[in-house]
N, C-alpha and C positions, 0 to 999 in steps of 0.2 A: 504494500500500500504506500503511495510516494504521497508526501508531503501535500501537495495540491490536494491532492482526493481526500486527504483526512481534515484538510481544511474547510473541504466545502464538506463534507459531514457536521462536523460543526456547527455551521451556518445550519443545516437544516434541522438541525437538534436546537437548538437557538430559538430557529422559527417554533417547533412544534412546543416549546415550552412558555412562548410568548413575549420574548427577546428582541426580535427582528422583524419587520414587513415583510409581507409576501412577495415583494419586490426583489429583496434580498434573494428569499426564495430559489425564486424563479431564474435567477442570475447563477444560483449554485449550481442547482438541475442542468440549467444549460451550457456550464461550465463541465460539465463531469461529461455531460454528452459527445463535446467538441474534443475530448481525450481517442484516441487511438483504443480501437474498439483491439486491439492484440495487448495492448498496455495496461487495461482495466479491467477489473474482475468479471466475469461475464453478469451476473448476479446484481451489481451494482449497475451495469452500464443499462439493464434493462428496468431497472428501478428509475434512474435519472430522467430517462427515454419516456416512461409511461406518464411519472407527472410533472416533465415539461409541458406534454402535453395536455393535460388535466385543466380543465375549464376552472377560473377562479371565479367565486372564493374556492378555496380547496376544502375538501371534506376530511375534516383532521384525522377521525377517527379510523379510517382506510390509511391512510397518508403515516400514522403511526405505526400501525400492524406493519405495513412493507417495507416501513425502516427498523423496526425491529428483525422482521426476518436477516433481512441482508447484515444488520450486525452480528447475527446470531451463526449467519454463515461464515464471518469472516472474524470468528475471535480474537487473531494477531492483529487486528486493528484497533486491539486494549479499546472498548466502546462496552459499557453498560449500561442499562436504562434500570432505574430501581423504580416502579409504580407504587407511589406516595400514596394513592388509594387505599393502597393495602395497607397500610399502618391505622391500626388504633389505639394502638397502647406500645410497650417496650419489645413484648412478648412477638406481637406481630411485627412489629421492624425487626427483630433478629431472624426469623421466619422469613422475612422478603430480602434481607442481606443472602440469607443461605440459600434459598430459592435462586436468586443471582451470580454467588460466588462459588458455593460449596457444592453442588450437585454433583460432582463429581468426586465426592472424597467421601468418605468414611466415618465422617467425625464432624461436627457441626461447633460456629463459635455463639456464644450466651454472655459477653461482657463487653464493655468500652476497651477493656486493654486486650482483648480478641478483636475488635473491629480494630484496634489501631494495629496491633500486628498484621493483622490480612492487608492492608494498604499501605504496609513494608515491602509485601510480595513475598516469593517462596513458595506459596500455596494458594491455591482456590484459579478460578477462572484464569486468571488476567497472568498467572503466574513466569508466562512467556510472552508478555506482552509487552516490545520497548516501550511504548505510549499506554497510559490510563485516564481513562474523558470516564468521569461520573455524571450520566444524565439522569436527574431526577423530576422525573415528571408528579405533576399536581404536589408540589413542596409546599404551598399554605396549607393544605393538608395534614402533609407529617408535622409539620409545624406544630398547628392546635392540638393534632395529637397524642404528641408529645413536649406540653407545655405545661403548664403551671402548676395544672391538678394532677396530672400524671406524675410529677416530679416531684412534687408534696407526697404522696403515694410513696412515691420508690424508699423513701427517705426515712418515711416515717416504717416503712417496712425493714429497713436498715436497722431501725433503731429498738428494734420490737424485743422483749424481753429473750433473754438467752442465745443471741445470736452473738456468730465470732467479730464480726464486724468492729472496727474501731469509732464506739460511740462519740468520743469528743468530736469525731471528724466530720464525722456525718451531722452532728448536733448542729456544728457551727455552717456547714451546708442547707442545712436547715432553716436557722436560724437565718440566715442572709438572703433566702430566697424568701421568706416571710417577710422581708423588711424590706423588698422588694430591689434588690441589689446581686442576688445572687442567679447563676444559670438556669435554665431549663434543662432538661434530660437535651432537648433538639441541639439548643445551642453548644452543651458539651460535643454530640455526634459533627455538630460544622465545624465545631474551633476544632476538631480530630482531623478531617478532611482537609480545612484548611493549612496544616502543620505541615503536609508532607506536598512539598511546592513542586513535586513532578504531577501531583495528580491537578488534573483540569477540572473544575466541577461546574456543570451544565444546570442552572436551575430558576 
């Protein structure tokens, strides 16, 4: 996948998440098209091809499915799309991480210091992947769903009698989110993504 092509991918992950005009778009598609049909993945090139042609507006929800497939063909183009939908609580974000990353291993991850290892690399999907683009579609979504009351929740479950957990720690995480100064469950998962400056996050 050459530098151009993963470009305009981009641009149309951009588009479908609400980033860019359809203008944009449309410039991408016909950008990939005007590529040497022996140069470009065949998969891609028929992708580009059908909705350049595609009558605007564009119909997003078609328009997502066919950029899903072609990423899903082309894994070494490090390209995931996590569906923000699917989150309603912590439980199901590590469900839609695994669903995305792990399917193929054995062993599934259940913590913040599991999601920051998996986007070290070594393991899961992307594991051979030089490039890693995190597209997260419908993110005010995971957002609320993993916001204020959920994270009050996590905390207070932290803190619940007889657990190993180190209470002062959580107390005062606690305490600073009540005072309204401290993170959300979401915000800890961005400041995560945002740490490691090779990953691109789409959202």
């Amino acid at each position: 996948m050459k530098k151009n092509e993963r470009d305009q991918l981009k641009v149309i992950a951009n588009f479908l998440v609400g980033n860019v005009q359809e203008q944009a778009l449309r410039e991408s598609l016909l950008d990939l098209c005007e590529s040497r049909q022996d140069d470009i993945p065949a998969d891609l090139f028929l992708f580009a091809d059908k909705w350049s042609k595609a009558a605007f507006p564009i119909q997003l929800p078609q328009l997502w499915l066919d950029f899903t497939k072609v990423l899903c063909t082309y894994p070494e183009m490090g390209f995931v799309v996590i569906e923000g939908a699917r989150i309603a609580d912590i439980r199901s974000f590590y469900t839609e991480i695994n669903r995305v990353y792990m399917a193929d291993e054995n062993w599934k991850i259940g913590s913040l210091d599991g999601f920051d290892d998996l986007l070290h690399g070594g393991f899961g999907k992307l594991q051979h992947a030089k490039k890693h683009t995190i597209i997260w579609r419908d993110v005010a979504h995971s957002r609320a769903a993993l916001g204020l009351s959920t994270t009050l929740a996590y905390y207070q479950e932290k803190l619940a009698a007889n657990t190993k957990f180190n209470q002062a720690y959580f107390q005062q995480k606690l305490s600073d989110l009540q005072a309204g100064k401290g993170q959300t469950y979401f915000d800890i998962v961005a400041e995560i993504i945002q740490s490691h400056p090779k990953i691109e996050w789409i959202h």
